[in-house]
C-alpha positions as a printed Julia matrix, in Angstrom:
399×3 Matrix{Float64}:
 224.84  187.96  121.63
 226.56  184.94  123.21
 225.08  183.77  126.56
 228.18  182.58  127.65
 230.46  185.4   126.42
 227.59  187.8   128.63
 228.5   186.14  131.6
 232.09  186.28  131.19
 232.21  189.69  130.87
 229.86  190.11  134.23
 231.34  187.6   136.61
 235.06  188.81  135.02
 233.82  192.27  136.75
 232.98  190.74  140.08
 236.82  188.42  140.58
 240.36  189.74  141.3
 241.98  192.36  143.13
 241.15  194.69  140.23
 237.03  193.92  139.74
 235.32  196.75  138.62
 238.4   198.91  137.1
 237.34  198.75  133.17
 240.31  199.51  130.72
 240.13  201.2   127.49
 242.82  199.08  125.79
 244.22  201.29  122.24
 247.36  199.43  122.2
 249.34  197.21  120.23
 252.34  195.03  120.04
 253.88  194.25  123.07
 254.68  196.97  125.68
 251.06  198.45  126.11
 249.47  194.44  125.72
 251.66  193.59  128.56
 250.24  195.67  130.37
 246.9   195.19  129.79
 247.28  191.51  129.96
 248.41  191.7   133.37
 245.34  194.0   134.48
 243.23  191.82  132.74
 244.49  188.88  135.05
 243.32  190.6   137.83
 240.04  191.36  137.32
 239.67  194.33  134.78
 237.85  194.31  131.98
 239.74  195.07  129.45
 238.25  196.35  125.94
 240.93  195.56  123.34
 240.05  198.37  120.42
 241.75  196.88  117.04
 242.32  198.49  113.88
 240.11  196.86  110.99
 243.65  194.89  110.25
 244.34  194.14  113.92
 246.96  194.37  116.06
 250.35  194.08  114.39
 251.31  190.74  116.26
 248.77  188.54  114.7
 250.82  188.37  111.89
 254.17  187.6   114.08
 254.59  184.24  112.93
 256.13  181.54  112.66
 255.75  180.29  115.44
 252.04  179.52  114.91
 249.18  177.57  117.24
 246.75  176.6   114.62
 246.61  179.56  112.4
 247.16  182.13  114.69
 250.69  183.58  115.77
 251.88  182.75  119.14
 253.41  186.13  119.48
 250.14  187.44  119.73
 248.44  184.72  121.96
 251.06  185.3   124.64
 250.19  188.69  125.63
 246.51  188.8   124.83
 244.15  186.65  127.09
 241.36  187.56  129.3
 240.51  190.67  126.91
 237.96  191.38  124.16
 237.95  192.31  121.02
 236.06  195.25  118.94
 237.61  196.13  115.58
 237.2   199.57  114.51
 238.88  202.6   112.67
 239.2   205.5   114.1
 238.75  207.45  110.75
 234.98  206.43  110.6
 232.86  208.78  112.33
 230.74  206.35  113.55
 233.25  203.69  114.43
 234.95  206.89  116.26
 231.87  207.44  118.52
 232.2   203.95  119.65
 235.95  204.5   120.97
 234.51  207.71  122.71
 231.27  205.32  124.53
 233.69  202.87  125.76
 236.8   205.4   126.81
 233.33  206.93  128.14
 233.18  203.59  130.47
 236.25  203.26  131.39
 238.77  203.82  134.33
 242.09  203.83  132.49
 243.02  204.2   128.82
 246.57  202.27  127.52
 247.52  204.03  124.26
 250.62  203.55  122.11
 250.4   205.7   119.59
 253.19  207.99  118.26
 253.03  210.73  120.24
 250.99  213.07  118.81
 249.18  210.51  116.78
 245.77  210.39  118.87
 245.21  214.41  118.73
 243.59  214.56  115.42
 240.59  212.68  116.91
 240.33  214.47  119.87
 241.81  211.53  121.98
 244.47  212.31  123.25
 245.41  213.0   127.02
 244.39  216.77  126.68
 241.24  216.92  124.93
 239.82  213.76  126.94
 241.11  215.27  130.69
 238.52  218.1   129.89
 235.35  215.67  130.0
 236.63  212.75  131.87
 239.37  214.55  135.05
 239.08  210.93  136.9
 241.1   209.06  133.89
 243.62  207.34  134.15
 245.13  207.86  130.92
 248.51  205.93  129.91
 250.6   206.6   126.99
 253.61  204.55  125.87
 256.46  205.95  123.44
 259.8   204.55  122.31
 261.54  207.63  123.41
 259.28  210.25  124.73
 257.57  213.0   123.77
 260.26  215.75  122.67
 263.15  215.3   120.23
 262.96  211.16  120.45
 258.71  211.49  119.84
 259.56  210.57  115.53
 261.66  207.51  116.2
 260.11  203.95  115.93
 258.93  202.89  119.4
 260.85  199.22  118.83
 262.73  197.42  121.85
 265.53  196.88  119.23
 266.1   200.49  119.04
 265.83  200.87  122.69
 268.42  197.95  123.06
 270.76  199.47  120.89
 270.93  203.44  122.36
 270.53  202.67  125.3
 273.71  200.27  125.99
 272.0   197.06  126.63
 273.62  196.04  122.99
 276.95  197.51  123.77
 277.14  195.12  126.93
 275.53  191.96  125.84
 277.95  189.64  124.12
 281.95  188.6   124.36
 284.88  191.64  124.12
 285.71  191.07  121.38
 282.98  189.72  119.55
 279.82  191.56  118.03
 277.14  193.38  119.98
 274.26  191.15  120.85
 270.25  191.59  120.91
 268.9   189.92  123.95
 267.03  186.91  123.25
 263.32  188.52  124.12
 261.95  192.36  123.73
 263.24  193.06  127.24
 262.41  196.54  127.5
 258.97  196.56  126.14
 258.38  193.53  129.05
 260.14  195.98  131.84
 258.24  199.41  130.02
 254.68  197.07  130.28
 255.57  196.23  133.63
 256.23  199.88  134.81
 253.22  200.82  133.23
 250.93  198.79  134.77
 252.6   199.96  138.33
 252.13  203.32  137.55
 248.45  203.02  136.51
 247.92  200.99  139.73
 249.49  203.94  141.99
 247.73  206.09  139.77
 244.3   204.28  140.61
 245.26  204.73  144.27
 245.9   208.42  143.82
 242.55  208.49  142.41
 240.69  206.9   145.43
 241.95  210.36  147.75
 241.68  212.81  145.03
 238.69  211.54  142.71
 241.27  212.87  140.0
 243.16  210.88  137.07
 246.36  211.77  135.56
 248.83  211.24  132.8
 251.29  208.19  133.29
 253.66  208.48  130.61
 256.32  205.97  129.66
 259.1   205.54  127.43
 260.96  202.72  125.96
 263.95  204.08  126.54
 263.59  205.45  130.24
 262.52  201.71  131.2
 265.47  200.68  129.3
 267.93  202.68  131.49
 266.5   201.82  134.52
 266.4   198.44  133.63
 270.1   198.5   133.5
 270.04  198.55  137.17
 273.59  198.59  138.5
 275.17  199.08  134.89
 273.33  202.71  134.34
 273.96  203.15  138.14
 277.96  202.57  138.08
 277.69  205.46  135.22
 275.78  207.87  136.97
 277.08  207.49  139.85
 281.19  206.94  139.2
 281.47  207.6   135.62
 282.03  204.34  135.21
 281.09  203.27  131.47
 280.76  199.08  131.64
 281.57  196.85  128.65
 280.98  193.59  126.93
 282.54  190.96  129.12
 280.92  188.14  127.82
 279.25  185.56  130.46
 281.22  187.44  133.05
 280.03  189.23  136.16
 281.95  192.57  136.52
 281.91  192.47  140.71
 281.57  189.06  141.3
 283.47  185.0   140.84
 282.67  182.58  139.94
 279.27  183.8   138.37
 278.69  182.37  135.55
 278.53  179.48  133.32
 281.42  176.2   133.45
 281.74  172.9   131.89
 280.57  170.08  133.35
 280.98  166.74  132.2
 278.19  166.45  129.76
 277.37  170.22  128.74
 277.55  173.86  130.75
 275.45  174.9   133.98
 276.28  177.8   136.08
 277.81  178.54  139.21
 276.61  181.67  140.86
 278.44  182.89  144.28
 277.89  185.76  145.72
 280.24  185.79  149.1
 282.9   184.25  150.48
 280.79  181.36  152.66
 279.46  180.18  149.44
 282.48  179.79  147.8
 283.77  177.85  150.7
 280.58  175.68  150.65
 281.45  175.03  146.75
 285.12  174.17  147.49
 284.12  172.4   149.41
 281.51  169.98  147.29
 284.16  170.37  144.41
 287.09  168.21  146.85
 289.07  171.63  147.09
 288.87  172.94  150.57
 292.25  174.49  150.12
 291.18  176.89  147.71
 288.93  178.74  150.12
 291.76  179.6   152.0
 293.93  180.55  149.3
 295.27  184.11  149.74
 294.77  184.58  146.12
 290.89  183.32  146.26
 289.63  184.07  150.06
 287.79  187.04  149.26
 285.69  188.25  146.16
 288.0   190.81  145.23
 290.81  188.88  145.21
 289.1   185.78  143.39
 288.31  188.84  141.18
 291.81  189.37  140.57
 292.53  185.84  139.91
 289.97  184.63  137.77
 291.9   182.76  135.29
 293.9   180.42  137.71
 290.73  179.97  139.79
 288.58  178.99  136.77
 290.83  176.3   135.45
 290.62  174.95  139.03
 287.08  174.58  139.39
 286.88  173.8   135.58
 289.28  170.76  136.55
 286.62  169.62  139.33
 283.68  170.18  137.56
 284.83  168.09  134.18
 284.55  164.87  136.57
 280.51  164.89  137.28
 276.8   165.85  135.4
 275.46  168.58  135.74
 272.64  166.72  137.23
 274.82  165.98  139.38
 276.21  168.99  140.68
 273.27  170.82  140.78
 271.94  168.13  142.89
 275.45  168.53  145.55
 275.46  171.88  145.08
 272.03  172.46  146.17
 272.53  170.6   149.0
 275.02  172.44  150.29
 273.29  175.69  149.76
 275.77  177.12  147.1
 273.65  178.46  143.96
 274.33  176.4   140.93
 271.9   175.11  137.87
 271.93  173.5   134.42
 271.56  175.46  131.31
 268.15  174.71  129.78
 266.39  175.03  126.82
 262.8   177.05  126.96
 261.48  173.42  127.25
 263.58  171.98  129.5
 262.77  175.26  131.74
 258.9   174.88  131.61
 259.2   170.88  132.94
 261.74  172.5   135.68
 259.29  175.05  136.9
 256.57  172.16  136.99
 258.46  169.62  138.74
 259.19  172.58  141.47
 254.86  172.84  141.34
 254.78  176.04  140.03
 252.32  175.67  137.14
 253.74  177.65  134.91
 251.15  176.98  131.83
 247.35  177.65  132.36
 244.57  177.04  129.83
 242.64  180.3   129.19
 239.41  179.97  127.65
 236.39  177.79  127.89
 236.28  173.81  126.42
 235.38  175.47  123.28
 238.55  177.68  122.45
 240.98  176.81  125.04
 244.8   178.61  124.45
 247.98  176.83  126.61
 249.55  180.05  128.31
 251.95  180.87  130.8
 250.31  181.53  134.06
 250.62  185.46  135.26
 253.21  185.46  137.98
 251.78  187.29  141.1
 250.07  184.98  144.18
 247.58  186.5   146.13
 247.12  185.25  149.41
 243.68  186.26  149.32
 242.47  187.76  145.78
 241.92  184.84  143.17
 243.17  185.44  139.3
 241.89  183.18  136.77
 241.89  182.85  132.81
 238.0   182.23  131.48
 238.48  184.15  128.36
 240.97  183.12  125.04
 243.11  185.6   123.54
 240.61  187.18  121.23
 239.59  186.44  117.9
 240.07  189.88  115.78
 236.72  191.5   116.61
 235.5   188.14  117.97
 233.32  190.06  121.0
 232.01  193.01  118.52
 228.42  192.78  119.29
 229.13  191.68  122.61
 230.86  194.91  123.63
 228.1   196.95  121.75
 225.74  195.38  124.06
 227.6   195.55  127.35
 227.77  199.58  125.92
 223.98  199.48  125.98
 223.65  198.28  129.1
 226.64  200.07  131.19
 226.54  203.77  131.76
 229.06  205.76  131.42
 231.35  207.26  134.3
 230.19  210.11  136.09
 233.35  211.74  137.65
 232.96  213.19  141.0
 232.22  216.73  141.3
């Protein structure tokens, strides 16, 4: 057993707002790592339980660091990693010693697909009533429990597709899994209200969540202008469907955006554009007549904008408190966030396997996260977990 690895997984018991929560960590992909990832920041130890081939995103690749995919690395520090297969018997009885340990299970598993091994939600609630126990589907547990739990799927039914792109142009995927991000994020809310639940009741409980469900509530004001107007939206493109200008324009040397959201702002921006008149004009005053106007009013500010950078707009713009930015590339992004001293990239690891990252969002005023382990090497801490198994017993729920 590794000395240093040993300590790790003592003193990464002892830091963060969540020290001493231990997570049981069956999933894969994205949704459920997410999740787990985010825990794992704060404190828990998390017990990443691979099949023999490992979790399908180590194979995600190009892009690569090294050989291993970056897919993977990005939603996988701060956890370790036991390989096993749940059809062994005795590889089994290892999953049941560390669920055994642990606070909260994260499965993703077809629905269903966890029963013939006796752990599933029902079997495991029997032995172990303080779990928190958290499964993850692409559409639930009913009719929707036999299709593929993949955010395209969930980006297609659920309208996110049908809005994303120009009117009369193609539907468009969003550039990143959105809705296994947003499902991974309510997940990890849930089991943290579920956790609090726990402390009053000494019980656990099942958090279930859906692709889809995230999906639609993801959709914010979109889903929420259907249900409550019957209003159904569609593809307009880079346009906002209450608000202008919101959106991207040219500027002199390549697009940025222009983002007001009430009437003082859009005097502010006539302002910096050399065309106080226009905040005045009856037919752009107010945001629902600018919304009424939008082609006259956009070759107007088009017509101001064509005469400076976008560096240097943003830079006016700013200034006079009217939201505005360039369009950047993922790259360009990452500098902006560090020149604004957010540290956006954090090594996690020790000297000897050190992964670039992007730093977990949340401050803590008080509460400290940091990054001392690597996203795991496939069943890199196997006789490291076996050990911390001999040596931690397992949870006693409360009478």
């Amino acid at each position: 057993m590794s000395d240093d690895l040993d300590r790790i997984l003592l003193s990464h018991r002892t830091a963060g707002p969540l020290a001493g929560i231990v997570v049981a960590d069956l999933s894969r992909v994205l949704a459920g790592p997410y999740c787990t990832m985010l825990l794992a920041d704060m404190g828990a130890l998390v017990i990443k339980v691979e099949s023999p081939g490992g979790d399908d995103t180590r194979g995600w690749a190009p892009p690569r660091l090294g050989e291993e995919s970056t897919y993977y690395l990005s939603v996988n520090r701060n956890k370790h990693s036991i390989a096993l297969d749940l059809k062994s018997p005795e590889d089994l009885a290892v999953v049941r010693r560390i669920i055994d340990r642990a606070d909260v299970l994260v499965e993703n598993f077809k629905p269903g697909g966890l029963v013939k091994y006796d752990l599933d939600y029902e079997s495991l609630r029997i032995s172990r009533p303080d779990l928190v126990y958290t499964s993850i589907s692409g559409f639930g547990t009913g009719p929707g429990a036999d299709l593929p739990g993949y955010d395209l799927l969930a980006q297609a039914v659920s309208g996110m597709m049908d809005l994303t792109g120009y009117a009369d142009g193609e539907p468009l995927r969003v550039g990143v899994a959105l809705f296994d991000v947003i499902t991974g994020l309510h997940a990890a809310t849930g089991i943290l209200a579920a956790l609090r639940d726990r402390e009053r009741s000494g019980l656990g409980q099942h958090v279930e969540l859906n692709l889809l469900m995230s999906a639609l509530s993801g959709l914010v004001n979109q889903t929420g202008a259907y249900a409550a107007a019957g209003v159904v939206p569609t593809r307009m493109g880079n346009e906002h469907p209450s608000l202008y200008p919101y959106g991207p324009f040219p500027a002199r040397d390549k697009e940025m955006i222009v983002a007001v959201g009430n009437d003082a702002q859009f005097a502010s921006l006539c302002v910096c554009l050399g065309i106080p008149e226009a905040a005045v004009d009856a037919r752009f005053a107010t945001n629902a007549s600018r919304n009424g106007h939008r082609e006259p009013l956009r070759a107007l500010l088009v017509e101001r904008l064509m005469t400076r950078d976008a560096a240097d707009w943003f830079t006016l713009l700013k200034a006079a408190g009217v939201p505005a930015a360039p369009i950047l590339t993922v790259a360009e992004g990452t500098r902006f966030a560090e020149d604004l001293a957010l540290d956006p990239i954090v090594s996690s690891g020790t000297p000897q396997r050190s992964i670039p990252t992007v730093r977990n969002p949340i401050g803590f005023s008080r509460s400290r996260l940091d990054y001392p382990i690597a996203p795991p090497l496939l069943d890199g801490d196997h006789a490291e977990v076996l050990a911390w198994l001999e040596r931690t017993p397992p949870r006693r729920p409360a009478p």
